[in-house]
Backbone as CSV, one residue per row, in Angstrom:
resi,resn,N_x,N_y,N_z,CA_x,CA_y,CA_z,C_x,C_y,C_z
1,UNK,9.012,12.137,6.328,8.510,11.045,7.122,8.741,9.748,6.373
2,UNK,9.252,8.873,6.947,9.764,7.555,6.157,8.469,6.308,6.828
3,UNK,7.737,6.119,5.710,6.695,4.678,5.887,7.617,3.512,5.806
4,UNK,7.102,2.505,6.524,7.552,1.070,6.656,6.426,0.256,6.671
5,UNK,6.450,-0.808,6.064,5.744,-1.675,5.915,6.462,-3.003,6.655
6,UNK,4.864,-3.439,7.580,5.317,-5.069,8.474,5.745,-5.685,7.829
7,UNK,6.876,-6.553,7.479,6.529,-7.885,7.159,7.493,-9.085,7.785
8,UNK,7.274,-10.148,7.586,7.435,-11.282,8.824,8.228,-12.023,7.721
9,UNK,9.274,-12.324,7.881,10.407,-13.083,7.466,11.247,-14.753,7.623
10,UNK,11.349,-15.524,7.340,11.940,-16.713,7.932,13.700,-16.676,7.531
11,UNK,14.275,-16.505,9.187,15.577,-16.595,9.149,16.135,-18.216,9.163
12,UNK,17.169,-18.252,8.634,17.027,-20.075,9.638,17.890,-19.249,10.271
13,UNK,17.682,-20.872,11.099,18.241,-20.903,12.675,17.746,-19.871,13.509
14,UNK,17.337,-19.307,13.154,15.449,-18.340,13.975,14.568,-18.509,13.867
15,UNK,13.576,-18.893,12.974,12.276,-18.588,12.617,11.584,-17.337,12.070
16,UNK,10.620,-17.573,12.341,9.961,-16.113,11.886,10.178,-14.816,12.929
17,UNK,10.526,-13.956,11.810,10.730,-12.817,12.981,9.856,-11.695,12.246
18,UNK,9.386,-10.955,12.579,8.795,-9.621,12.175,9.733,-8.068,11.696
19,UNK,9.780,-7.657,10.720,10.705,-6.335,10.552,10.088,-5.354,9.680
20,UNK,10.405,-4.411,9.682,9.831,-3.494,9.083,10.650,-2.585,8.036
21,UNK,9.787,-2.986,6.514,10.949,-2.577,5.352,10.490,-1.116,5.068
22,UNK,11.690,-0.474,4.419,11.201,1.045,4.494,10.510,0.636,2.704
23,UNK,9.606,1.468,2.161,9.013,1.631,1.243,9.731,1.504,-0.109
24,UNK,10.869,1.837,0.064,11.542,2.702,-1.242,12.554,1.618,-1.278
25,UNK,12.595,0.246,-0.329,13.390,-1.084,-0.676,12.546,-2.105,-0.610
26,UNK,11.504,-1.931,-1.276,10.313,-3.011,-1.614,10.542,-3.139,-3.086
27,UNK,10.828,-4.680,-3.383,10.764,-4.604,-5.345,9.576,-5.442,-4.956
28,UNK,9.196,-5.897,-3.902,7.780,-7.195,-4.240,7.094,-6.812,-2.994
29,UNK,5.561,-6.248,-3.324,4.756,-6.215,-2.501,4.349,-7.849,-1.882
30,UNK,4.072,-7.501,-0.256,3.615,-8.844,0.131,2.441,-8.876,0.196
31,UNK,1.402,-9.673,0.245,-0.250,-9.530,-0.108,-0.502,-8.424,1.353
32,UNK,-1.514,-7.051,0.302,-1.727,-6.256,1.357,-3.176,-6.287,0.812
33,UNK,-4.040,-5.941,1.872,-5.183,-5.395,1.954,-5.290,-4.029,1.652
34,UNK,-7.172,-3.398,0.607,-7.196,-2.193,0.483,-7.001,-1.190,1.478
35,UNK,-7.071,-1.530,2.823,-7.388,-1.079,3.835,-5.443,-0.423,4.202
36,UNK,-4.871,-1.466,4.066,-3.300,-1.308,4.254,-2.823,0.065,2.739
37,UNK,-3.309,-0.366,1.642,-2.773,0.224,0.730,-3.325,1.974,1.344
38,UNK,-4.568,2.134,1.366,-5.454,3.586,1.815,-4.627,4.202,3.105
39,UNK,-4.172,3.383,3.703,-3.545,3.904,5.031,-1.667,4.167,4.488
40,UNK,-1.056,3.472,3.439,0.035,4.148,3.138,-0.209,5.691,2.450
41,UNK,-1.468,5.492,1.471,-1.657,6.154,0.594,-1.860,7.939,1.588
42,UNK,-2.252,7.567,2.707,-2.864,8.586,3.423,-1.347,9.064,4.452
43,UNK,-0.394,7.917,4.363,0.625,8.670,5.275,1.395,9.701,4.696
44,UNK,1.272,8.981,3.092,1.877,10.085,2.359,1.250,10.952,1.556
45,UNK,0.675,11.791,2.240,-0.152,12.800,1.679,-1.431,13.352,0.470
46,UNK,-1.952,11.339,0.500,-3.256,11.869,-0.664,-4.360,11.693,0.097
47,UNK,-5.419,12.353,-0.158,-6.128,13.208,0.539,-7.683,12.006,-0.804
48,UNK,-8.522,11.227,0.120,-9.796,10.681,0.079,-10.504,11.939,-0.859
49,UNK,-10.465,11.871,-2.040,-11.860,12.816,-2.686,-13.256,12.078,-3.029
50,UNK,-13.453,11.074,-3.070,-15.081,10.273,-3.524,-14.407,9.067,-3.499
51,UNK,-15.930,8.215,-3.223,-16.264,6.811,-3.368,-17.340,7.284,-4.403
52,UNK,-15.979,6.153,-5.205,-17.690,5.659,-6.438,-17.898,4.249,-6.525
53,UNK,-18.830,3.700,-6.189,-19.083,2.138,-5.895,-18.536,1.737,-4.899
54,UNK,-17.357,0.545,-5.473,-16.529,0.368,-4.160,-15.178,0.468,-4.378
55,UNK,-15.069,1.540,-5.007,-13.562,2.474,-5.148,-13.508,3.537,-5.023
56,UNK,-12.565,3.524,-4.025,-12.315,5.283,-3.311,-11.427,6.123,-4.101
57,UNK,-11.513,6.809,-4.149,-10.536,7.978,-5.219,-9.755,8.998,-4.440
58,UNK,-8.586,8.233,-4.619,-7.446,9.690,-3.690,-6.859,11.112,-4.701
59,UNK,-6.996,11.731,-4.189,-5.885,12.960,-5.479,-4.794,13.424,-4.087
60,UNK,-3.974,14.352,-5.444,-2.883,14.563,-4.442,-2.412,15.872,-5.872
61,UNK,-1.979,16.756,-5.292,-1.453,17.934,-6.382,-0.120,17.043,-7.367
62,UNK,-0.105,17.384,-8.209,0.561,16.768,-9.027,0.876,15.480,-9.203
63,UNK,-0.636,14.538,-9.254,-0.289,13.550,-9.598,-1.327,13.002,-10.271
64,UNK,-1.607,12.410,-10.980,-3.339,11.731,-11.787,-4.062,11.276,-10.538
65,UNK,-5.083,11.064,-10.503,-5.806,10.440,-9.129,-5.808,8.858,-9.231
66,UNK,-5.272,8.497,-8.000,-5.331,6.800,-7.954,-6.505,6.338,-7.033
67,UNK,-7.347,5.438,-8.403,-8.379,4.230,-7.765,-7.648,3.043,-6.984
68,UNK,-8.366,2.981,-5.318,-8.269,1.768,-4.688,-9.484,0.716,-4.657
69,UNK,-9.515,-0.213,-4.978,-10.259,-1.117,-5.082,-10.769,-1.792,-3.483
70,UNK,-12.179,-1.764,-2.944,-12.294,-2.469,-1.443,-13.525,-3.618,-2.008
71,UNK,-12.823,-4.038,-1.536,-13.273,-5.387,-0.788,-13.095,-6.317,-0.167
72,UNK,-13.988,-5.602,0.788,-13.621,-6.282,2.103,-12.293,-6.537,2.735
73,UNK,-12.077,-7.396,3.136,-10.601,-7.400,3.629,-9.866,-8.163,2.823
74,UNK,-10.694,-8.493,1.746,-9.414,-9.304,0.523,-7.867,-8.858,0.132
75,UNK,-7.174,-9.581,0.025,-6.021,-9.121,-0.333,-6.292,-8.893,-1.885
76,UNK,-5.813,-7.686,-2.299,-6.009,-7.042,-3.502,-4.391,-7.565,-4.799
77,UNK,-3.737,-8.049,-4.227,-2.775,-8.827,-5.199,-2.147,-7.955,-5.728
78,UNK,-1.729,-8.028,-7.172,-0.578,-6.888,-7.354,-1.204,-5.692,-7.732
79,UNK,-2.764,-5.394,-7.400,-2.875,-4.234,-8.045,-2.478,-3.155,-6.792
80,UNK,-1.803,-3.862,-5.354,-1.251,-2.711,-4.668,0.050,-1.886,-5.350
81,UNK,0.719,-3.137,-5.742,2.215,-2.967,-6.458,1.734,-2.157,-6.957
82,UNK,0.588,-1.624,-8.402,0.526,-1.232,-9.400,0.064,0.179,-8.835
83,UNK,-0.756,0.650,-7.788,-1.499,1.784,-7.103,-0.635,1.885,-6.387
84,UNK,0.295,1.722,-5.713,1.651,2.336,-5.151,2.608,3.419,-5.988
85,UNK,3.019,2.264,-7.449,4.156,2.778,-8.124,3.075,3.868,-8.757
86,UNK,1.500,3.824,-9.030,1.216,5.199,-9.561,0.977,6.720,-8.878
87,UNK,0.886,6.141,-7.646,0.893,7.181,-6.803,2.561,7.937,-6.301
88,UNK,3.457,7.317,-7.314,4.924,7.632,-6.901,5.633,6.824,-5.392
89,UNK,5.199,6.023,-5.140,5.509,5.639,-3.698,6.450,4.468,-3.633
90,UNK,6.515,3.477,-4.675,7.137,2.437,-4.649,8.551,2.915,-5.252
């Protein structure tokens, strides 16, 4: 199953257009929300084991377990970049 991520682009002589990059040709995350990161994290197969505070803990067989950080709908900055590439995804 191949994930894509929205993101909205400025062509000239178009404007903004909307497209969707596949995962594995992302070198620069664009500001995502925890909410966006949990929902890649979940397309590709890691599986929610606990909330502790306000970080959810995914595992997945062969891989260390990756902390997502929530709050609220803040954009979480590069620590998606960083919880992507540890979960193998970037």
């Amino acid at each position: 199953m191949a994930f894509a991520l929205p993101f909205t682009s400025i062509v000239p002589d178009i404007g903004m257009i909307d497209v969707l990059l596949p995962i594995q040709d992302i070198y620069c995350i664009i500001t995502m929300t925890a909410k966006q990161v949990m929902d890649i994290l979940k397309a590709n197969g890691w599986v929610l084991d606990r909330i502790h505070g306000s970080h959810h803990i995914f595992i997945k067989t062969g891989y260390r377990p990756v902390s997502v950080p929530i709050h609220g709908n803040k954009d979480i900055g590069n620590f998606a970049k960083r919880i992507l590439r540890e979960a193998g995804i970037s």
